[in-house]
VEXKOLTI-511936 format. One line per 3 residues: their letters; for each residue y, x, z of C-alpha. Coordinates in Angstrom, 1 decimal. Layout:
A) Y,X,Z | ...
This chain:
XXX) 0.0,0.0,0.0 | 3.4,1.3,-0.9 | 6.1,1.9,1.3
XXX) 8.6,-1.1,0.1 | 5.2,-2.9,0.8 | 5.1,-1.6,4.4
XXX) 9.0,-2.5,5.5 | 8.3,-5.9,3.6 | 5.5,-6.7,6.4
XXX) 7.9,-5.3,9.2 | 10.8,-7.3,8.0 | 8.1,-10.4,8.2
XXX) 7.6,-9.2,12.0 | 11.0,-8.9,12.8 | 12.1,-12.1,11.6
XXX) 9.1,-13.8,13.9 | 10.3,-12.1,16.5 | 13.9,-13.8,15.8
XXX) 12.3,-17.0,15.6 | 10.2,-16.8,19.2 | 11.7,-19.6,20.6
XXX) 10.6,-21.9,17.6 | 6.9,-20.7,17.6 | 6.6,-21.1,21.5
XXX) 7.5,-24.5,21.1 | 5.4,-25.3,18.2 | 2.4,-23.2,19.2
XXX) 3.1,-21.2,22.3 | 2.6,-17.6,22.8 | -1.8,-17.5,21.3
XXX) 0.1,-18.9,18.3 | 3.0,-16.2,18.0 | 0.9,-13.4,19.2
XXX) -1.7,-14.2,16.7 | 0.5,-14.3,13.6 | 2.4,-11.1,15.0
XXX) -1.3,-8.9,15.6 | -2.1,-10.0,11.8 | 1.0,-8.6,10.3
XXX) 0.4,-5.6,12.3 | -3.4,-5.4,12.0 | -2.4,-5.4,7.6
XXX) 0.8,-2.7,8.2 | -1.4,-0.6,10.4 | -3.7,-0.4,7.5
XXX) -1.0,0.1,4.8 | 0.0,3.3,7.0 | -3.7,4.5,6.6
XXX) -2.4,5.8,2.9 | -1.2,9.0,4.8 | 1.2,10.6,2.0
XXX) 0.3,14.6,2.4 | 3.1,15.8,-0.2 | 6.8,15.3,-1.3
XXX) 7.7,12.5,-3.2 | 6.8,12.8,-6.5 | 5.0,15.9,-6.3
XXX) 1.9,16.9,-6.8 | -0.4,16.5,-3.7 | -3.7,17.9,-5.9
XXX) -4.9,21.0,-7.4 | -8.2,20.5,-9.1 | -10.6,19.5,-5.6
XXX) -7.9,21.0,-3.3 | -5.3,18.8,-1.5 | -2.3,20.8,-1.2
XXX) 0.1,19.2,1.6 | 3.6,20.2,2.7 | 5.0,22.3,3.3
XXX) 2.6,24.0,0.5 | 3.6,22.8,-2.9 | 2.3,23.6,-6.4
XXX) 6.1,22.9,-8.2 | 9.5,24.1,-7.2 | 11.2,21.8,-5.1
XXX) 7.7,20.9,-3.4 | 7.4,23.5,-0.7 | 9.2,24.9,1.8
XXX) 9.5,28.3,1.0 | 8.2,31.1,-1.4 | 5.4,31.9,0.8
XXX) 4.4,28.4,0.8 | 3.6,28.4,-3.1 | 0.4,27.4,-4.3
XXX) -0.3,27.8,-8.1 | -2.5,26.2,-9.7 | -4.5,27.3,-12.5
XXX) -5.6,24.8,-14.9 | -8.0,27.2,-17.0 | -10.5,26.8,-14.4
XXX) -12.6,23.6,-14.5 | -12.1,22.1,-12.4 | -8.7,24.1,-11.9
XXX) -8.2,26.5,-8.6 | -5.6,26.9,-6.1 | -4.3,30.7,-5.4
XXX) -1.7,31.8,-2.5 | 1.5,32.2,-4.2 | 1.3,34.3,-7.4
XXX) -1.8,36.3,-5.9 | -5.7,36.6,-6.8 | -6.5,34.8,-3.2
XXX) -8.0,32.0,-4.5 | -7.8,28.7,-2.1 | -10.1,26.3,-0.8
XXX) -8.2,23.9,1.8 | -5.4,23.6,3.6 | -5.3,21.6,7.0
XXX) -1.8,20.7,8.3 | -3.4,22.6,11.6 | -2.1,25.7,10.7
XXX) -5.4,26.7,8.9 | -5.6,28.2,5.3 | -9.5,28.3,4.0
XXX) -9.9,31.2,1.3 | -12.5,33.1,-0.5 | -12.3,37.0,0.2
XXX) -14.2,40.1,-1.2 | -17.6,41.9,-0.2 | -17.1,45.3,0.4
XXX) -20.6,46.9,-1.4 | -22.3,50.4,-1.4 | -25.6,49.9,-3.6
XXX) -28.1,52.8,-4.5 | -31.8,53.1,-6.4 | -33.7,56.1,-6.6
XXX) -31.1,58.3,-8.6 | -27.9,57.9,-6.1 | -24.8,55.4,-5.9
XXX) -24.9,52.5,-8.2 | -21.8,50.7,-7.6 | -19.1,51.0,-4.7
XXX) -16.5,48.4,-3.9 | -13.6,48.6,-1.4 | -11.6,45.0,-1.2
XXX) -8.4,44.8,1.0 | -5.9,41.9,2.0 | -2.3,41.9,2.3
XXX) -0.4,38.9,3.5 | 3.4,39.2,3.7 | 3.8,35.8,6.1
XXX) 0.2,34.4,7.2 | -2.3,36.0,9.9 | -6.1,36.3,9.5
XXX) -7.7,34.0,11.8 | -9.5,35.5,15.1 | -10.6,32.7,16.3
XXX) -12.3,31.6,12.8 | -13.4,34.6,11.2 | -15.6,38.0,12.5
XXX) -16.2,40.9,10.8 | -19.9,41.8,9.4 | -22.0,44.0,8.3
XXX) -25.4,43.9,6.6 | -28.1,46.7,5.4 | -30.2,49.1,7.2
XXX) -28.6,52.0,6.6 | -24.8,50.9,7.1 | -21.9,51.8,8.6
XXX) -18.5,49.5,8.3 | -15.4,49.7,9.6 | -12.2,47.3,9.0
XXX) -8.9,49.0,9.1 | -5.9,46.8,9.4 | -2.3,46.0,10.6
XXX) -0.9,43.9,13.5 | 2.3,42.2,13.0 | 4.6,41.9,15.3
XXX) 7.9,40.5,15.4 | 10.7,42.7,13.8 | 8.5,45.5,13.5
XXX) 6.2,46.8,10.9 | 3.4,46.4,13.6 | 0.4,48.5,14.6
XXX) -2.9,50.3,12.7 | -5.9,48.7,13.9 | -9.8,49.7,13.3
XXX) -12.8,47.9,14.0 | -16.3,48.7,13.2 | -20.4,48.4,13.5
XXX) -23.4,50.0,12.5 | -26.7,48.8,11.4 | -30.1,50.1,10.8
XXX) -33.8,49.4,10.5 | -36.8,50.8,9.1 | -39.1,47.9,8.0
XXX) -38.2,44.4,7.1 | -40.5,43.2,9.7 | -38.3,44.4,12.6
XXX) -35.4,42.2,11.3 | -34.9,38.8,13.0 | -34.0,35.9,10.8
XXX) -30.7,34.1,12.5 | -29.7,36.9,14.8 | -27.1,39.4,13.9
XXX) -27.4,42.0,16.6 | -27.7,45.5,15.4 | -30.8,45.5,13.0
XXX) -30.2,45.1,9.4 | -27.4,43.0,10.7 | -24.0,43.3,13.2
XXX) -20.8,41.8,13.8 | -17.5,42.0,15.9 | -14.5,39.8,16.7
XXX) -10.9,40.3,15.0 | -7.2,41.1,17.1 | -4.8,38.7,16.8
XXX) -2.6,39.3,14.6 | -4.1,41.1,11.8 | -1.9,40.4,8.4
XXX) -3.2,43.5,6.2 | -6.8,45.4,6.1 | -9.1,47.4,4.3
XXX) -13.0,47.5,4.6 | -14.9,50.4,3.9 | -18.9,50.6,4.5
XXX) -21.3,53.4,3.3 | -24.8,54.8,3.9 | -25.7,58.1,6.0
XXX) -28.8,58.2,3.9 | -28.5,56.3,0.6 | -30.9,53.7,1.9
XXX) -33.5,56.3,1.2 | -36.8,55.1,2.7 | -35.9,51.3,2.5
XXX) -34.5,50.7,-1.4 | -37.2,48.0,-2.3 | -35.6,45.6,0.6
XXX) -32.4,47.1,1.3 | -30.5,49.1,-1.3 | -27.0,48.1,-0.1
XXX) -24.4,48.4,2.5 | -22.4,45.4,3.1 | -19.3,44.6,4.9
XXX) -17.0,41.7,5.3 | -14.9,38.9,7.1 | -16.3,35.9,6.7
XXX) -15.7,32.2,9.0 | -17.7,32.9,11.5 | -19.1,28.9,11.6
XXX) -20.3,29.3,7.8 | -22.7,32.4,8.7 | -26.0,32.2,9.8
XXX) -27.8,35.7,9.4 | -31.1,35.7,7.0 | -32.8,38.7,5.8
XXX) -33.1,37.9,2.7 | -29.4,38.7,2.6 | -30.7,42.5,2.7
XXX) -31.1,42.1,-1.2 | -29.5,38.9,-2.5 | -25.9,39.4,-1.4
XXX) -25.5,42.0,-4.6 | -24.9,38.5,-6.4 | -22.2,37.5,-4.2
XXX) -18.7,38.1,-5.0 | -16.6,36.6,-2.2 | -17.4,34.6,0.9
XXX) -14.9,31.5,2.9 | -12.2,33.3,5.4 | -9.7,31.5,7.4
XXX) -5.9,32.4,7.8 | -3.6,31.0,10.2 | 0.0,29.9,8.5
XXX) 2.7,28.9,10.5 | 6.6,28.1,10.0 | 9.1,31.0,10.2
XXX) 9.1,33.0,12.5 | 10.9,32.1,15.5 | 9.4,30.2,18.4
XXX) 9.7,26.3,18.9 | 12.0,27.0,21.9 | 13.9,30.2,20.1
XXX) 14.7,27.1,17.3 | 15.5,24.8,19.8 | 18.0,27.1,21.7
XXX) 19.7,28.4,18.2 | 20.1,24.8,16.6 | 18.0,26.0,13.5
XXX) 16.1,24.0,10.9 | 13.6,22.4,13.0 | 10.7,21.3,10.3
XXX) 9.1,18.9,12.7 | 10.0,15.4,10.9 | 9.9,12.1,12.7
XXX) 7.6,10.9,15.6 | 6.4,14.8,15.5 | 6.7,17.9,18.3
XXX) 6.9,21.2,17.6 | 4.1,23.5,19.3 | 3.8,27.8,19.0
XXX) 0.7,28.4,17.8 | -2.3,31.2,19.3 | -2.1,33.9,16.3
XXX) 1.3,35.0,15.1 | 4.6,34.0,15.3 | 6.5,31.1,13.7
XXX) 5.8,26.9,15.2 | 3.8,24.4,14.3 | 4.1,20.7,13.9
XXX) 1.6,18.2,15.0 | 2.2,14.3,15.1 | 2.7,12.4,18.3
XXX) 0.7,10.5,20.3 | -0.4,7.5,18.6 | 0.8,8.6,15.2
XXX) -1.1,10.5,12.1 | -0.2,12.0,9.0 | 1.7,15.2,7.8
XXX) 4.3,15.7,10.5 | 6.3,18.4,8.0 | 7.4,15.3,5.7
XXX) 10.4,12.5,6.7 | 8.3,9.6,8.1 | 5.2,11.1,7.4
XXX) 3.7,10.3,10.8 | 2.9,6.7,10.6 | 1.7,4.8,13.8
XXX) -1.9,4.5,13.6 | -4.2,1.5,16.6 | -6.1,4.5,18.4
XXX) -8.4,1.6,19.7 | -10.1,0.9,16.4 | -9.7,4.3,15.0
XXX) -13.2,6.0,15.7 | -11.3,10.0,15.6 | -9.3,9.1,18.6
XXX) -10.7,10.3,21.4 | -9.3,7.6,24.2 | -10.6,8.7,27.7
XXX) -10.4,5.0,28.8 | -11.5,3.8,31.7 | -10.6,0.5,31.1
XXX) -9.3,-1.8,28.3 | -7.8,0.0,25.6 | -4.1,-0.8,24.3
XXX) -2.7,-0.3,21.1 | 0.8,1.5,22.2 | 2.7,-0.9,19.4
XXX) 0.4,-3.7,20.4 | 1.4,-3.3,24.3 | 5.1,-2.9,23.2
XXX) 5.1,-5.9,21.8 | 3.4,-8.0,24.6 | 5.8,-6.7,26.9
XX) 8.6,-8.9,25.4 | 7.7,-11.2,27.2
């Protein structure tokens, strides 16, 4: 339902409400209560069309939503870093950060920015190296995730280590490394669905990290285990979409990339450094502003009782968290609408 749609069933409640004293004689207050929780029952699912984008921009890119403040078109997002371009000679076509080869998957107006990143690879057969591969990430505004993503490494002869930078506010930031090792002998001594050191480990990420490198090599060029592990290989990868298997040993020299997380944010002053300066708060209506856990900049999320994207003008529509099965209530008791209760206590 459109928005003209939406103030039409409004106006319908407002003028009910002028005519209260009318109903209550006619019908009493079942009667004008009724009529009132049907208009509202249709508006509140009229504001279950949540827009995501600007008005009249795109709010697609090939099976990717892109919401604000990301926008495909000038004019659709909030700032350069906030650009997501969208290339049409895919099929379907694919999102990519700004003017960059990071290719994007979704985008949650949480803060979170799912991509695809590079395996770092070291392979070897009988004769020496066969192929080497060092990926890196640089990201001028956004933060790798730490609370998303951790850092693996694969083979059984393989050492990885991830060298990065922290950001910090006004300051280039900090070098950071992180690494692991790996090793076995035999297949047979390497679990299925446990990374812990054999053919398989992993570590967490700082906050903070906005640049790295991975590089991962072999002490012995696999020598010894080539027929089930001829390859080193390191990577950052959401840690909820990995599950270890040892079949990885061999069939991740077919995999290009694997799902990453980054945190985005807005700015990169705090919600209370914004407040204090009078900035350009880009927390629209019935929204707060929160800071988030990684990084600097703020973050918007709707209020109580509302849903939507809390970055457009009215894009936080009022939502009944009774009958909405996502809304956790913690009742005790007999749940109440918030507009619902409003309106019976006019009484």
């Amino acid at each position: 339902m459109r928005t003209q749609e939406m103030l039409f069933l409004f106006s319908l409640v407002a003028a009910l409400l002028a005519i209260r004293p009318f109903l209550m004689r006619v019908g009493g207050m079942a009667l004008q209560l009724t009529i009132i929780g049907v208009l509202l029952v249709a508006a509140a699912t009229a504001a279950s069309e949540f827009p995501i984008a600007k008005p009249g921009c795109s709010d697609r890119c090939g099976n990717v939503s892109i919401p604000y403040p990301f926008g495909t078109e000038p004019g659709c997002y909030y700032d350069a870093e906030f650009l997501i371009t969208c290339n049409d000679s895919f099929n379907p076509p694919k999102a990519f950060l700004t003017a960059s080869t990071i290719n994007v998957t979704e985008i949650t107006p949480e803060g979170k920015l799912h991509i695809e990143q590079y395996i770092a690879k070291d392979c070897y057969n009988a004769s020496g190296r066969t192929r080497s591969f060092i990926p890196y990430l640089t990201l001028s505004k956004f933060i790798i995730s730490d609370a998303d993503n951790i850092f693996v490494s694969i083979g059984c002869d393989t050492v990885a280590s991830l060298s990065g930078n922290l950001k910090e506010a006004g300051s280039a930031g900090n070098e950071y490394t992180v690494g692991c090792m790996s090793s076995c002998n035999s297949l047979k001594y390497v679990p299925n669905d446990t990374c812990s050191g054999i053919g398989c480990c992993r570590t967490s990420l700082a906050k903070g990290v906005n640049y790295f490198d991975i590089t991962v090599f072999s002490q012995k060029n696999h020598s010894g285990i080539l027929d089930f592990s001829p390859c080193s290989y390191a990577f950052i990868i959401e840690e909820k979409k990995f599950n270890f298997s040892k079949s990885y040993l061999r069939d991740l020299q077919n995999v290009t990339k694997l799902p990453m997380v980054v945190d985005w944010s807005i700015g990169e002053n705090s919600c209370a450094e914004v407040k204090k300066s009078g900035m350009y708060n880009a927390c629209q209506g019935n929204s707060t502003c929160y800071d988030p856990d990684n990084g600097n900049g703020y973050l918007c999320r709707c209020m109580d009782g509302y849903r939507g994207n809390p970055y457009l003008p009215n894009g936080c529509l009022d939502i009944d968290e009774c009958t909405d099965a996502t809304v956790n209530h913690n009742c005790t008791h007999r749940c109440t609408n918030s507009c619902f209760k409003s309106l019976s206590e006019l009484e």
